[in-house]
N, C-alpha and C positions, 0 to 999 in steps of 0.2 A: 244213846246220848239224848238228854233234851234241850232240844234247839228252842225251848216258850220261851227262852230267860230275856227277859226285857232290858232294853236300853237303859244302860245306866245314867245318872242324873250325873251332872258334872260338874255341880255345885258340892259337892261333898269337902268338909274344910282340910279335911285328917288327910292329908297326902299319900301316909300306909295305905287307908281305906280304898282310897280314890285308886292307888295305882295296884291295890291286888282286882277292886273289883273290873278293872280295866283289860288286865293280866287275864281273866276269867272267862271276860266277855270276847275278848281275841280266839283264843285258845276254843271257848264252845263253837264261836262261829264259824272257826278255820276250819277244824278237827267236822265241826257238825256238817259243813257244803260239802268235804272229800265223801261223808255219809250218804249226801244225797246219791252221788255219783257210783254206789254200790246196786242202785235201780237198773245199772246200763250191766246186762251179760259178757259181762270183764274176764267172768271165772268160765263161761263155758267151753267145752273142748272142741267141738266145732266151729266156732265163731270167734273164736281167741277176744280181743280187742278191737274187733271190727265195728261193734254199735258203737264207737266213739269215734270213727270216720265217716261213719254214713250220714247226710244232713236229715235233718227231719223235716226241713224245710228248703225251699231254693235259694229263699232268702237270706240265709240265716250260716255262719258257720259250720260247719261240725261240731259236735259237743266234746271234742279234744281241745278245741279254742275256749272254750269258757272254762273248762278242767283248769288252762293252766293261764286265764287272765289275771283272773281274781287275785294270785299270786301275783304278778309282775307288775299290774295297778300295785299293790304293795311299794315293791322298791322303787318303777319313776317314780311315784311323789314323793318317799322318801330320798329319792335322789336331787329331785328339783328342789325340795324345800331342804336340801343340803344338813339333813339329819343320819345320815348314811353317805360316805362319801367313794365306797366300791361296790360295783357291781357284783351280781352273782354269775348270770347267765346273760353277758349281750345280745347274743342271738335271738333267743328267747323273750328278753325282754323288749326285743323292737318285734318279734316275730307276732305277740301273743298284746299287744300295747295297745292298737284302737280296731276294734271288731267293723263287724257290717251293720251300720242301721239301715235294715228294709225301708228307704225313703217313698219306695212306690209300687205295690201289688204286680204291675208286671215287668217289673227292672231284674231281670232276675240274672243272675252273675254266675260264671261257671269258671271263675280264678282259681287257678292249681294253687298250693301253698304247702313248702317241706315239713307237712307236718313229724316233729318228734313223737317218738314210742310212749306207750300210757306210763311206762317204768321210770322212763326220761323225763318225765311232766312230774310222776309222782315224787322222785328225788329231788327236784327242783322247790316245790312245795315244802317239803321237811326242810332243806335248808334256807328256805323262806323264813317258816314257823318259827326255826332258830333263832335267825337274826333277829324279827322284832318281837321274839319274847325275850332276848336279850336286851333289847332297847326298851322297853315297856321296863324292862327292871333295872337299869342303869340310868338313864335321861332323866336330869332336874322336873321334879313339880311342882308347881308352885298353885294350887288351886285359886280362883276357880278355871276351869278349861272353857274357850270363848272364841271366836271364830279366827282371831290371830296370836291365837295360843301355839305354843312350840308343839305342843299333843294333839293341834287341830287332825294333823294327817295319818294320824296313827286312827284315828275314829273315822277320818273320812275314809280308811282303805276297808275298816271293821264293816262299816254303814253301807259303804258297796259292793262288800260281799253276800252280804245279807239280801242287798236288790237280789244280786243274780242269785241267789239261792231261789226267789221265787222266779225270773225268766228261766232259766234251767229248768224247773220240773215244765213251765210249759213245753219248753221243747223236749223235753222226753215223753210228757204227753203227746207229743205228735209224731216221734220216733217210732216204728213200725215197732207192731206187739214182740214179731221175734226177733228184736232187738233190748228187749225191758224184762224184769223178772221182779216180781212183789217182795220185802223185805220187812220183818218185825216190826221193823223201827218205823214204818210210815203205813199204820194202819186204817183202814178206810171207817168209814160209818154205818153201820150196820142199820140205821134206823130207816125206813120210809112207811111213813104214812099216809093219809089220804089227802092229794091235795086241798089247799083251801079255797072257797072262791073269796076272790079279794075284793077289797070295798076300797072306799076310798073315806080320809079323814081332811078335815079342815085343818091348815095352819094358818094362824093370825099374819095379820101383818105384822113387820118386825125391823129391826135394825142389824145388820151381822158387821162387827166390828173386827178384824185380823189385824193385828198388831204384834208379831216374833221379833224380841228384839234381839242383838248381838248376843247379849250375854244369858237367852235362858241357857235354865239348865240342864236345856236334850239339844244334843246334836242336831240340824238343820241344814238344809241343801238350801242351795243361794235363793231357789224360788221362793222359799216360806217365807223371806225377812222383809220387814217394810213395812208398810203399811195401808188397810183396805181397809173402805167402808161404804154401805150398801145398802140402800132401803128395799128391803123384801115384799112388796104388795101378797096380800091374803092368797093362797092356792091351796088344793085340795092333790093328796099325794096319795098313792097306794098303800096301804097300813103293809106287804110283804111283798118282795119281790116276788119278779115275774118268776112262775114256778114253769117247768119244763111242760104240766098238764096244759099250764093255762096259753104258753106258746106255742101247743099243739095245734089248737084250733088256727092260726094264721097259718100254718103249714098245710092242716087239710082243708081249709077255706080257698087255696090258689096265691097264699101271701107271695112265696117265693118266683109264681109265674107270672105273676100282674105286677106289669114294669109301673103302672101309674103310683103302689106304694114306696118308691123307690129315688132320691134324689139323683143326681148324675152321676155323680162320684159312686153311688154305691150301686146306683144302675150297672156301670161299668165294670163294677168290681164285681157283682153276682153273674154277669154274662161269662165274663171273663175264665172266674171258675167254675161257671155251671153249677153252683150254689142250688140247690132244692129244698137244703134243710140245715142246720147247726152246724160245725165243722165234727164235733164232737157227738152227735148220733150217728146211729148205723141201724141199719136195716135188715135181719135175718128172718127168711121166712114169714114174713108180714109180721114180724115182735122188735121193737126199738129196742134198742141197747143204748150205751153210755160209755166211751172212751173216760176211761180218768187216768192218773199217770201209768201206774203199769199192767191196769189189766181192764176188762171191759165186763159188764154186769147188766141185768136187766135193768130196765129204764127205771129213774126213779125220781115217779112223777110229781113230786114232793119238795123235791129238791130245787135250786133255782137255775133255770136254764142259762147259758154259758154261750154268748153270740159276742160278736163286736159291735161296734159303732151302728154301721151302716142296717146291721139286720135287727138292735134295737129300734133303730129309727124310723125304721119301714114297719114295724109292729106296730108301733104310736102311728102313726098314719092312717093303717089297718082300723085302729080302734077307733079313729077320731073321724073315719067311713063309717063307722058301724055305729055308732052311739050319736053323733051328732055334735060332739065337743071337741074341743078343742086339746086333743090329748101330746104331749110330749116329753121326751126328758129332762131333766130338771137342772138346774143352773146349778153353778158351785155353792154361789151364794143361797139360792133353794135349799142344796143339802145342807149347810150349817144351819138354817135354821131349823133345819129340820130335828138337827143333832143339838140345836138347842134348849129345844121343844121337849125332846124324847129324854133330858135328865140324866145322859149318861156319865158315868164320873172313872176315873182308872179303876174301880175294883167290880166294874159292870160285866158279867161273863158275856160271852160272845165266841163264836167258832173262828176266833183270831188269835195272830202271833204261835199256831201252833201248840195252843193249850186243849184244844180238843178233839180235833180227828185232821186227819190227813187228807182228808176230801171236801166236797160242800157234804150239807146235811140237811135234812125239810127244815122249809121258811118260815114253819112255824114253831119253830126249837128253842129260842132265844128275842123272849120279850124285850122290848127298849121301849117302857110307857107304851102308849098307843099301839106304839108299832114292833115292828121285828125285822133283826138285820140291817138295823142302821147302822152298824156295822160288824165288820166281819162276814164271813160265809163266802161271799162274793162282792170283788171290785164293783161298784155301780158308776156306768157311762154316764157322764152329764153333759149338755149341749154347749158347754161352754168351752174355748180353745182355749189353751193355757195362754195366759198373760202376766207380765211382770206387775208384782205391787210398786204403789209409790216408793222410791227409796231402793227398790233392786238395785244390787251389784254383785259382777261373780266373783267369786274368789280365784285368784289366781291361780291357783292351784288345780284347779277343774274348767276350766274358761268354757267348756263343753257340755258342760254336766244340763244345760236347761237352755241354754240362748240358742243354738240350731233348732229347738220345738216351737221357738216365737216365729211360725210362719202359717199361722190360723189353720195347719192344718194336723193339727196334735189335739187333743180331746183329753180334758182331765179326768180321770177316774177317783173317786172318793170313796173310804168307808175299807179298806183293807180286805182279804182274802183269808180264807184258811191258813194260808202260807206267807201272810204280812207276817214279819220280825219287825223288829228295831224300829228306826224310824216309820218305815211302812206304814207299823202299828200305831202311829199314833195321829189325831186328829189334825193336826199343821201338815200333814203329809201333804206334796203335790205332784202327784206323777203324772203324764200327758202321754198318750200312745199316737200312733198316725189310726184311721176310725178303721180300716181295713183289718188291725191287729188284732189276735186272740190272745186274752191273758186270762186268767183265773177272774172272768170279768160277766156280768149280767146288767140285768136293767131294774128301777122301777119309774113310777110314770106319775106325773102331774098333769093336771088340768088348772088350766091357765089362760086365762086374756091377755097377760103380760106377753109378752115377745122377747125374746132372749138376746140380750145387743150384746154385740163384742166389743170388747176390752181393746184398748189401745196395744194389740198386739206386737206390731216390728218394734226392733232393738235399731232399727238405723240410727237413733236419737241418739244411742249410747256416744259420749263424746269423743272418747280416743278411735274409736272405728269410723265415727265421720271427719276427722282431725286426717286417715288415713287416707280416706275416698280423696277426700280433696286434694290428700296429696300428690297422688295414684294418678288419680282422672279430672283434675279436676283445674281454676283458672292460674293463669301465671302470674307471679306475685314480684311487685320490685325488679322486673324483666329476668328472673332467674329462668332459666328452662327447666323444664319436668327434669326432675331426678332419673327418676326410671327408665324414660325413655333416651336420655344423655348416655345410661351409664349404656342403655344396647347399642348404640350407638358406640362410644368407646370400645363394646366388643367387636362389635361384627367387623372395624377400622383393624383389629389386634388380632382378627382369626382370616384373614388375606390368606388365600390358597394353603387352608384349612379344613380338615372335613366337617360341614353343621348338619350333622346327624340329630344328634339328641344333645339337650342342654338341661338342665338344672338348674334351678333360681331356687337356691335353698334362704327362710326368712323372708318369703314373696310377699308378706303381707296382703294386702286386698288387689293384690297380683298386676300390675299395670306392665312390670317389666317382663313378667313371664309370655304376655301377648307382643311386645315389642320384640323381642327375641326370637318370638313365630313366624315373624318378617323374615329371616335369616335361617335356623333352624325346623328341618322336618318334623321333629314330636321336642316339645318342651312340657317340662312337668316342673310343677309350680310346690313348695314344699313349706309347711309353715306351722309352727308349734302351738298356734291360736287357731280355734276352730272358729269363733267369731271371722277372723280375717278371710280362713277360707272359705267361709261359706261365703262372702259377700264376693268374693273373686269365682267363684262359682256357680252365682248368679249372673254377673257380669257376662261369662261363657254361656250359660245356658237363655239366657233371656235375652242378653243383650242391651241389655240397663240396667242400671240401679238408682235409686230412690234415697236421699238422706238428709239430715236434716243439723247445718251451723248454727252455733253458738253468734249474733250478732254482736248482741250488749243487754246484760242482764238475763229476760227472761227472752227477749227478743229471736226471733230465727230468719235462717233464711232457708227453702227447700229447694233442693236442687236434683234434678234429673242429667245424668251421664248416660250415654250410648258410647258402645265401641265401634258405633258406626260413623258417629261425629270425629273419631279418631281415625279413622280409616282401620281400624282394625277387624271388622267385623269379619274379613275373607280370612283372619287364620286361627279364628276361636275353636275351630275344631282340632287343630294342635298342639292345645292347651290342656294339662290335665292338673288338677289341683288336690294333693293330698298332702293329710296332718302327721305330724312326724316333727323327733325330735334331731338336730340336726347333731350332736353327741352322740344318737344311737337308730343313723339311721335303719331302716329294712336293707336286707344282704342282695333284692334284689335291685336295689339302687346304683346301679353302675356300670360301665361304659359310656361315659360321656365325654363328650367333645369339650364342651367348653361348661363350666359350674361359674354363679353370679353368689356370694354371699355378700348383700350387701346390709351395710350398718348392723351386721350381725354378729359379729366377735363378740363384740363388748356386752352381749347381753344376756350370753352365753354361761352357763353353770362352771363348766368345764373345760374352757377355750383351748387348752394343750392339747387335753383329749381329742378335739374336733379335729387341729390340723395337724395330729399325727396319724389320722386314719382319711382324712381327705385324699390322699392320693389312689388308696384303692377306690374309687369313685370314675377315677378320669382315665381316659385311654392316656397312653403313650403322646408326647406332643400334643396333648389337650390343655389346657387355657384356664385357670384359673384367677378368678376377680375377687379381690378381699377389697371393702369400701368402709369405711368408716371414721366416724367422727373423734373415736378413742374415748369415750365417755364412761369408764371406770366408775360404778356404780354396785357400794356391799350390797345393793337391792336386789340385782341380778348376780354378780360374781362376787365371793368370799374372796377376802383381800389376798388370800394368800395364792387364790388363782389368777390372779390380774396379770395380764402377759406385759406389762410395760406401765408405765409414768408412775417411776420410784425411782429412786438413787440404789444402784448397785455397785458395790465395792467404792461409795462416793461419790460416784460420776452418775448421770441422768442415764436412765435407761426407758428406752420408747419403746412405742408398739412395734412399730417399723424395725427397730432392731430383734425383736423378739419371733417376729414372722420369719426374720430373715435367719434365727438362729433355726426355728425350728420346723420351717420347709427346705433348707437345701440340701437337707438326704437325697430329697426327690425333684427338686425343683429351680428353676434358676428363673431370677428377676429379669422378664422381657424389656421391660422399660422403665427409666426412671419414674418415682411416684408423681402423682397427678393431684391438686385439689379440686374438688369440685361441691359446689356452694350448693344447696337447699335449702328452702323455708317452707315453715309448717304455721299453716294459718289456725291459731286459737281460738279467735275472736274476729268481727271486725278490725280492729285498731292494736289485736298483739299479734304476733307472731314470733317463731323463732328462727331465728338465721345462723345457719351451722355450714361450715364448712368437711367435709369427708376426704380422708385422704385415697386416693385409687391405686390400688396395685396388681399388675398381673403378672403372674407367676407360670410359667411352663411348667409340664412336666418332664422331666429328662433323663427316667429312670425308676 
């Protein structure tokens, strides 16, 4: 199979057109990542299935989790964006639903997880495949396809299969050799040459204009949209990446043992691993070698060497001791001009998207004007941490996909890999690693007087997550009392000679009540469908403040600093645990709990029946359930024809309250009459909104 086939445009007016080449583009990328996964010794007779439990990394799943995400990302977002309205596999799709991002080189995790059989993953996948090449050939089109187009999430599931088809091969690059076996279909490059020595070329100074609006015609990830602009002062860049020859010498020069080339961060990180060289060289009888994904070869000094962040950075350091300049990696804004410089246009060949070899290949294989490997071959690290353009917003649909790497410590990489597809491959791409990370990733270097400033990085600005803080932690408005902390309050009054073991605040938000419940309960876990929400409630725990910034009037702000220690909460943050999950299909290990808070959470809910006819396996026996809500029936979040109440049934007005009450007391019986209780959510200075919530707690009784 060839996996080069390029992202299709989505401007195509012919709707047949648009939805066979759509049809195409599914099916190669689906059918092409099960291909990759034929690298892993599936068929051996000793080893049965076992390199697809072993991790290759500590940080990192098993590569039976990535085998069977790619699928399951599939159906939630076709579940959430309510184009699919059954599921295939629950289990599975909460089991397989949000992976580990490695946040920090030595957090390293040793969580058990039931993982299913490779058979079980591969069955699941087929009737994956099924479904949405069913739906790709049934579902209205109406071209063009544009970021709130009904087709959006059918591309976005395509677009992230394609990522992980390039993280996958790195972690089977780092899966033990007998664990991997070489395969036709992913053949290496047979070329090395002599390396080159590299010069350096003058770029002008210049303007770099980014501007992706909504409706081009390539699919885009929320970071590309918006709008930047940049005045690039004159620098002097390497005409080819750093080849593996020319890294050599910072190796035997003492690069790796002289802490003075080394910032802290990456100080840390090279002690830590005892780093001496590449992750990706090896040492046989004083001859280097070269790990690539399934097998290892003599060194090929040609080619461009393969580090992260921290071990490009310390090179530039290295060089900028030895020469006397001012040597380092180069801005985002550097590389567009650089890419603007070098002429490159879509039919410019380059060892990218998989049109040419399955590995890097020498630096000096593929001209771009002046230079070579402005794109393709290998990711190039640049100094800059990803930041949002003017105009960012995520799409709801992915709320994760980029806002957790706005915390200056994600590092953009530019310029695509061997194994860039689709979006990847094309120039608006913006991916960001943490600098520790290895991907299919190298360096080249500029010399510069410029200083590399950072970009107005945190999201706290973002308005509905500061809208939340304040609500969460933040001043008392119209003498209402804190929601959150009212409603633990209402619990811990309604669980009197009870046991508070564990509790669950499933819809925590930026989690205020999950730490007020800590007061009362041994381990609370905080549970919330927004990764934005949880990450700020997670800082909250680990830091102990947070930082954000109101809307006053107009452009006007105010900034404000919250501590849990000003709340007297700081004594039970360690009680507190905060994970993303969807409250329709939670994890199977979510349960035995004492007392569950789902508060103002029904209504916003896809699938509201579904939640409260599986919420009882959650709760012990005589455990405490809080349903809170204002009933705000909204087709935005729930299709009308899931709406648990405020409609005329058989004539007569039919509520939420009656609808709970139909469809918890299988298992439950209403402890006390319902409660109102009032909130306000400060917009602005001079708006707000004043909502009242109705409280209900429900026993379990059975």
């Amino acid at each position: 199979m060839n996996l080069s086939q390029r992202t299709p445009p989505l401007d195509n007016p012919d709707p047949a057109q648009l939805r066979a080449q759509i049809l195409d583009y599914f099916l190669n990328t689906f059918d092409g990542y099960e291909q990759l996964f034929t690298t892993l010794m599936s068929t051996h007779a000793l080893n049965g299935d076992a390199a697809f439990y072993q991790k290759p990394i500590a940080l990192r799943h098993p590569l039976i989790f990535y085998f069977g995400h790619t699928a399951v990302f599939f159906i939630n977002k076709l579940v959430v964006a309510g184009l699919i309205s059954e599921r295939i596999n629950p289990q599975l799709e909460s089991l397989f639903a949000v992976g580990v991002d490695e946040m920090s080189w030595d957090d390293i995790r040793d969580d058990q997880f039931p993982w299913p059989s490779v058979q079980v993953v591969k069955v699941y996948r087929q009737q994956v495949r099924h479904r949405i090449e069913q739906l790709i050939l049934e579902l209205p089109l109406t071209p063009p396809i544009h970021w709130q187009h009904i087709w959006w999430p059918i591309m976005m599931g395509i677009e992230h299969e394609r990522i992980h088809l390039e993280t996958s091969s790195v972690l089977i690059r780092q899966q033990d050799l007998a664990w991997v076996q070489s395969q036709p279909a992913w053949p290496i490059c047979q070329l090395n040459s002599s390396a080159p020595t590299n010069v350096l070329i003058d770029i002008p100074a210049g303007r770099v204009h980014l501007h992706k609006k909504r409706d081009d015609a390539y699919y885009g990830w929320d970071n590309e949209y918006g709008e930047h602009h940049a005045t690039v002062s004159a620098f002097q860049t390497s005409r080819y990446l750093v080849s593996n020859q020319e890294f050599l010498s910072f190796v035997e020069h003492g690069g790796y043992q002289e802490d003075c080339f080394w910032q802290a961060e990456g100080l840390a990180w090279k002690n830590y691993c005892q780093a001496q060289h590449p992750s990706f060289w090896h040492k046989h009888n004083q001859q280097w070698t070269l790990r690539l994904m399934t097998e290892e070869i003599p060194m090929p000094w040609s080619w461009p060497v393969e580090v992260n962040y921290h071990e490009a950075k310390a090179f530039c350091q290295w060089q900028s001791q030895c020469t006397g300049k001012h040597m380092r990696l180069p801005s985002e804004d550097e590389w567009y001009r650089l890419y603007q410089i070098s002429g490159i246009t879509a039919a410019t060949p380059a060892n990218l998207n998989l049109e040419q070899f399955s590995s890097p290949c020498p630096v000096t294989l593929f001209a771009h004007g002046d230079f070579f490997d402005v794109i393709g071959n290998v990711w190039q690290w640049t100094q800059t941490p990803i930041f949002p353009f003017n105009g960012f917003e995520v799409h709801p649909l992915y709320d994760d996909f980029t806002t957790p790497t706005f915390d200056g410590q994600h590092n953009l990489i530019k310029g695509g890999s061997w194994i860039s597809t689709g979006n990847e491959a094309l120039a608006s791409a913006r991916y960001a690693f943490r600098r520790h990370f290895f991907q299919h990733a190298g360096f080249r270097y500029v010399i510069s007087h410029t200083e590399v400033q950072p970009d107005n990085i945190y999201y706290e600005s973002d308005q509905q997550l500061a809208e939340y803080a304040e609500f969460h932690y933040g001043d008392v408005y119209y003498g209402v009392a804190n929601f959150p902390k009212t409603l633990a309050q209402l619990a811990t009054d309604a669980l009197v000679n009870k046991p508070h073991l564990k509790a669950l605040d499933l819809g925590c938000a930026t989690g205020r009540a999950s730490f007020e419940l800590a007061r009362y309960f041994d381990q609370v876990i905080g549970v919330d469908f927004s990764a934005r929400f949880i990450q700020l409630g997670s800082q909250m725990r680990d830091q102990g403040q947070i930082r954000y910034t109101l809307v006053d009037e107009g452009e006007l702000m105010s900034y404000k600093t919250r501590c849990l220690a000003d709340l007297d909460l700081g004594a039970v943050a360690n009680k507190v645990e905060f994970l993303q999950g969807d409250a329709c299909n939670l994890k199977t290990d979510l349960r035995d709990f004492d007392f569950i808070l789902a508060a103002n959470l029904i209504d916003r809910l896809y699938q509201p029946a579904d939640f409260l006819a599986q919420i009882h396996q959650r709760l012990n026996l005589g455990g405490v359930l809080m349903i809170t809500s204002p009933y705000t029936w909204l087709t935005t979040h729930t299709q009308r024809e899931h709406w648990l109440g405020g409609f005329k049934k058989d004539g007569e007005n039919f509520t939420t309250l009656d609808a709970l009450k139909q469809h918890l007391s299988a298992h439950f019986r209403l402890q006390q009459a319902p409660k109102d209780v009032p909130f306000v959510i400060r917009e602005t200075k001079r708006k707000f909104q004043h909502s009242q919530a109705e409280v209900t707690l429900w026993e379990r009784i059975r």
